[in-house]
Backbone as JSON Lines, residues from 0, in Angstrom:
{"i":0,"aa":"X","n":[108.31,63.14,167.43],"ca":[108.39,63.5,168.83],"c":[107.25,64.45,169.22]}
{"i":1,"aa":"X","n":[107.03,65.54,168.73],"ca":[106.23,66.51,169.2],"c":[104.89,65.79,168.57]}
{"i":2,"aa":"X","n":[104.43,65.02,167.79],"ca":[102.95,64.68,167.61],"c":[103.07,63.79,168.74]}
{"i":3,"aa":"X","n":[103.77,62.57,169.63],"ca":[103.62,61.98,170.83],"c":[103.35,62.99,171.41]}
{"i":4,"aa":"X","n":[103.67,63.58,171.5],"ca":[103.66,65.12,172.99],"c":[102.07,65.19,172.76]}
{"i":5,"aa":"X","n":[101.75,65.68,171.71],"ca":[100.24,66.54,171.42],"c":[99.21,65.08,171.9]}
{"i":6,"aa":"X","n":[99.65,63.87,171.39],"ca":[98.45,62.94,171.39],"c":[98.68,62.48,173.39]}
{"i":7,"aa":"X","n":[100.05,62.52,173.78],"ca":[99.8,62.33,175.63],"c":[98.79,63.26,175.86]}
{"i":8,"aa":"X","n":[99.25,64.45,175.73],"ca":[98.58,66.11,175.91],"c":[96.98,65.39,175.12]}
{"i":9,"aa":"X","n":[96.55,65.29,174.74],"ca":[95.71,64.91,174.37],"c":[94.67,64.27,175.71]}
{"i":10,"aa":"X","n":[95.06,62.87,175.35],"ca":[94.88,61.35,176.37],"c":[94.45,62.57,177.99]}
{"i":11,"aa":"X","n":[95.43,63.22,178.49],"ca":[95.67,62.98,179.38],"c":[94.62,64.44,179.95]}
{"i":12,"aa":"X","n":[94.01,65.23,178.87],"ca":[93.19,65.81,178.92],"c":[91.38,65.63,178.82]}
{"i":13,"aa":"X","n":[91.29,64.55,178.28],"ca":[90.29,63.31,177.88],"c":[90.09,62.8,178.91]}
{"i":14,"aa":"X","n":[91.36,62.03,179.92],"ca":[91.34,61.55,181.13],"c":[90.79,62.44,182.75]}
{"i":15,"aa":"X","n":[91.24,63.74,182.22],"ca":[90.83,64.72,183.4],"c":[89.22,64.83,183.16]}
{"i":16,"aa":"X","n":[89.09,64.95,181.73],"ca":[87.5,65.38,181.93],"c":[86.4,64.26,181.93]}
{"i":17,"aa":"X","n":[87.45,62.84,181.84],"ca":[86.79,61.95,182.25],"c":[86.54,61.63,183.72]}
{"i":18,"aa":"X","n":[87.56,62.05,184.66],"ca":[87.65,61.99,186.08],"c":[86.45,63.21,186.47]}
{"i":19,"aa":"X","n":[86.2,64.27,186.01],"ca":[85.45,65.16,186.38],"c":[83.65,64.79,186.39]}
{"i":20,"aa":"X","n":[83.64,64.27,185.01],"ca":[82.03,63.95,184.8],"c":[82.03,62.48,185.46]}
{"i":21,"aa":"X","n":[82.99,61.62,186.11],"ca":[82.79,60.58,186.87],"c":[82.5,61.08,188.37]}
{"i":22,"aa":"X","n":[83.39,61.84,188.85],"ca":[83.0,62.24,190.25],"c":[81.61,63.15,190.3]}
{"i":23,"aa":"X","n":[81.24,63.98,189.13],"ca":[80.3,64.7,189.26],"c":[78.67,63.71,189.0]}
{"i":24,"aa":"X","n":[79.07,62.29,188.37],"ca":[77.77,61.53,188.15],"c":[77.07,60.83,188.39]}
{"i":25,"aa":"X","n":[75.54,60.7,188.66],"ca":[75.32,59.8,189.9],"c":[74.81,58.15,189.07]}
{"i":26,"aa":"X","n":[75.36,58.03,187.85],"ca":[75.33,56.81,187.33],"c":[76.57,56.14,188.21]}
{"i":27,"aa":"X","n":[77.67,56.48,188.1],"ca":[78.61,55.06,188.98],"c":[78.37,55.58,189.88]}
{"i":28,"aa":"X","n":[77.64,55.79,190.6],"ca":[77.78,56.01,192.42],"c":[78.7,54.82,192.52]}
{"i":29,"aa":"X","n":[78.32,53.47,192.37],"ca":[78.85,52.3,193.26],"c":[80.65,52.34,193.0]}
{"i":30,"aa":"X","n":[81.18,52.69,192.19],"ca":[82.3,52.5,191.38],"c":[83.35,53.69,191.38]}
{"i":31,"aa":"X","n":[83.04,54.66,192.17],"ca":[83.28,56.17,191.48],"c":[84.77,55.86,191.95]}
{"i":32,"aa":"X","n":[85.33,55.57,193.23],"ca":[86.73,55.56,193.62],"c":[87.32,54.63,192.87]}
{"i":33,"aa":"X","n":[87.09,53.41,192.15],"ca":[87.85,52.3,191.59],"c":[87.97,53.12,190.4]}
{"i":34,"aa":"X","n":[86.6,53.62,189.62],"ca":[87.01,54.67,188.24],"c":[87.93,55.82,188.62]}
{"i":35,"aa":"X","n":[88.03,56.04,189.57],"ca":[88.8,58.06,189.67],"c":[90.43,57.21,189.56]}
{"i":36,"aa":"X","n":[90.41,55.8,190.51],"ca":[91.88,56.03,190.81],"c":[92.5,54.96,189.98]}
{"i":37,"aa":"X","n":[91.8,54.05,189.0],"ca":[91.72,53.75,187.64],"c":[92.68,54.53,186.38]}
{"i":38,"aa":"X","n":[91.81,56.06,186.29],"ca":[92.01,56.9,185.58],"c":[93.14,57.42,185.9]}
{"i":39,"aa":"X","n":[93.59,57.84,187.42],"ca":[94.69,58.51,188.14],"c":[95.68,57.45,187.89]}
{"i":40,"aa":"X","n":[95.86,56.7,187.59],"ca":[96.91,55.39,187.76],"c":[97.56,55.45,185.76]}
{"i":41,"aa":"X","n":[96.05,55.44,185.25],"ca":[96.7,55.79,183.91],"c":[97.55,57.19,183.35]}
{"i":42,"aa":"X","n":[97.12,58.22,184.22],"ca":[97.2,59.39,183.79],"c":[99.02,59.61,184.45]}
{"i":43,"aa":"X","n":[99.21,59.07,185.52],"ca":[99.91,59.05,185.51],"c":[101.15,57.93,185.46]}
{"i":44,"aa":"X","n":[101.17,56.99,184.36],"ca":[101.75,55.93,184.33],"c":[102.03,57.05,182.11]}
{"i":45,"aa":"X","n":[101.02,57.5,181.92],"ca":[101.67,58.91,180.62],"c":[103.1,59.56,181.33]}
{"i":46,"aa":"X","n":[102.25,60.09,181.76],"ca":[103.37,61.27,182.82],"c":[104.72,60.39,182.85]}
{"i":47,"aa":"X","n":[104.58,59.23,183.79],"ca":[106.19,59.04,184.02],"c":[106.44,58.49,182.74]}
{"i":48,"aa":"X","n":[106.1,57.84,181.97],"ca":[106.53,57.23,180.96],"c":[107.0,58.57,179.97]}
{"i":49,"aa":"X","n":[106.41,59.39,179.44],"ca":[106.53,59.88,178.41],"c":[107.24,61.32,178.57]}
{"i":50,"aa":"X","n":[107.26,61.75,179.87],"ca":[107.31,62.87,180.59],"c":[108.29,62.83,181.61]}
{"i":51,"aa":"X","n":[108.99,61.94,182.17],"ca":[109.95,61.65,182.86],"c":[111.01,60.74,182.44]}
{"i":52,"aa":"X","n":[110.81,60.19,181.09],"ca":[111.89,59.91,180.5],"c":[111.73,57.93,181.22]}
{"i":53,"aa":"X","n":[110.85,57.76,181.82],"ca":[111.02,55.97,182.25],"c":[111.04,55.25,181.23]}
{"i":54,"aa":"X","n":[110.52,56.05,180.25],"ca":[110.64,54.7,178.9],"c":[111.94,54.52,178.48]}
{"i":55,"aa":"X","n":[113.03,55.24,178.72],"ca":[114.32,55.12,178.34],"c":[115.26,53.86,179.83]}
{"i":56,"aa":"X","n":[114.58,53.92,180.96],"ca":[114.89,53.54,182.07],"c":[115.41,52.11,182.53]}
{"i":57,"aa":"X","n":[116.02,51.77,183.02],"ca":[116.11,49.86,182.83],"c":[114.9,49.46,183.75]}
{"i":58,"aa":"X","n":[114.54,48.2,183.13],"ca":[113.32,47.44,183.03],"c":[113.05,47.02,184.97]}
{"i":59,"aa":"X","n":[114.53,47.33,185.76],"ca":[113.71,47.02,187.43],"c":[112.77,48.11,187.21]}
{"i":60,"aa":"X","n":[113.27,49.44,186.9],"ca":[112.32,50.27,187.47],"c":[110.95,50.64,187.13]}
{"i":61,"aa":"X","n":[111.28,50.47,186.32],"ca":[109.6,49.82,185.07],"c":[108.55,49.39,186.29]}
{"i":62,"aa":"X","n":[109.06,48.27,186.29],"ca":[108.43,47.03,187.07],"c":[108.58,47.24,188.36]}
{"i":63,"aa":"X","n":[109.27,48.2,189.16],"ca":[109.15,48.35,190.69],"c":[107.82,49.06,190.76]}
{"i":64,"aa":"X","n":[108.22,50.24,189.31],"ca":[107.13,51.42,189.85],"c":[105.38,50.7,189.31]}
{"i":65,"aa":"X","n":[105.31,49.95,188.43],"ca":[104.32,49.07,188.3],"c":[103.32,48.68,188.93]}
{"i":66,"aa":"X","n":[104.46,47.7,190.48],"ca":[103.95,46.86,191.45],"c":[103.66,47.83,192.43]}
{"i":67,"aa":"X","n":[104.58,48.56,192.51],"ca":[104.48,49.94,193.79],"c":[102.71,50.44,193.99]}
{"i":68,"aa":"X","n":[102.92,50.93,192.48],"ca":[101.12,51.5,191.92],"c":[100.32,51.18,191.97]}
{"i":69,"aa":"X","n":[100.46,49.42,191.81],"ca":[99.25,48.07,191.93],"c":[98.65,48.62,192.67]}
{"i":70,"aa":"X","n":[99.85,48.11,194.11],"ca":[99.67,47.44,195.18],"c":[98.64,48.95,195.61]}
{"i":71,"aa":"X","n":[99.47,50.3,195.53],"ca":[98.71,51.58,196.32],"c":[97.21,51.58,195.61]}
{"i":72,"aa":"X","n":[97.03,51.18,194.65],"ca":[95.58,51.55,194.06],"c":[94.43,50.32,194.49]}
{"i":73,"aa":"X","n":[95.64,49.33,194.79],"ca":[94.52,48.36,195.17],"c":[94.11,48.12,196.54]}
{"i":74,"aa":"X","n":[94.84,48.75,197.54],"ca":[95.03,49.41,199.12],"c":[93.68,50.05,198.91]}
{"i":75,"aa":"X","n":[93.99,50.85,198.43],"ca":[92.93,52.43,198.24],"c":[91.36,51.74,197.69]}
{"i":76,"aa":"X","n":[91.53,51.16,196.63],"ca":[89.59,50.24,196.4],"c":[89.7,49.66,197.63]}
{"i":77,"aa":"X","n":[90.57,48.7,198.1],"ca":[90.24,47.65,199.2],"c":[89.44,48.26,200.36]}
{"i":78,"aa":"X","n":[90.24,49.39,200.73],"ca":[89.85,50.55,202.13],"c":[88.29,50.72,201.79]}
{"i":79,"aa":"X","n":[88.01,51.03,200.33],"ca":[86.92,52.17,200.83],"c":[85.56,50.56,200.4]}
């Protein structure tokens, strides 16, 4: 249990400082919102899973919160 904890805690620290040197770099200019909210989608798909207990959860909600996330992240590239 607690080495899952350390390796999310991990991931999800890797992921921030990956979101940081992406917004700060002018290699993806073209890409930077599909990478930030990419990363934001993983970072927090840890979180509820491992951190809110969804992995114990029945499988609608799995899959509501899934499609829910798609759909908002793919709103959000589409817009910009």
């Amino acid at each position: 249990m607690k080495k899952s904890l350390i390796l999310i805690y991990g991931l999800l620290l890797i992921a921030t400082m990956a979101t940081s040197f992406i917004a700060n770099s002018s290699v993806f200019r073209e890409s930077v919102v599909a990478l930030i909210m990419i990363l934001a989608t993983f970072k927090f798909l840890l979180v509820a899973f491992q951190f809110m207990e969804l992995k114990k959860a029945h499988s609608f909600w799995k899959i509501s919160l899934a499609l829910t996330l798609g759909l908002i992240v793919i709103l959000i590239i589409g817009i910009k």
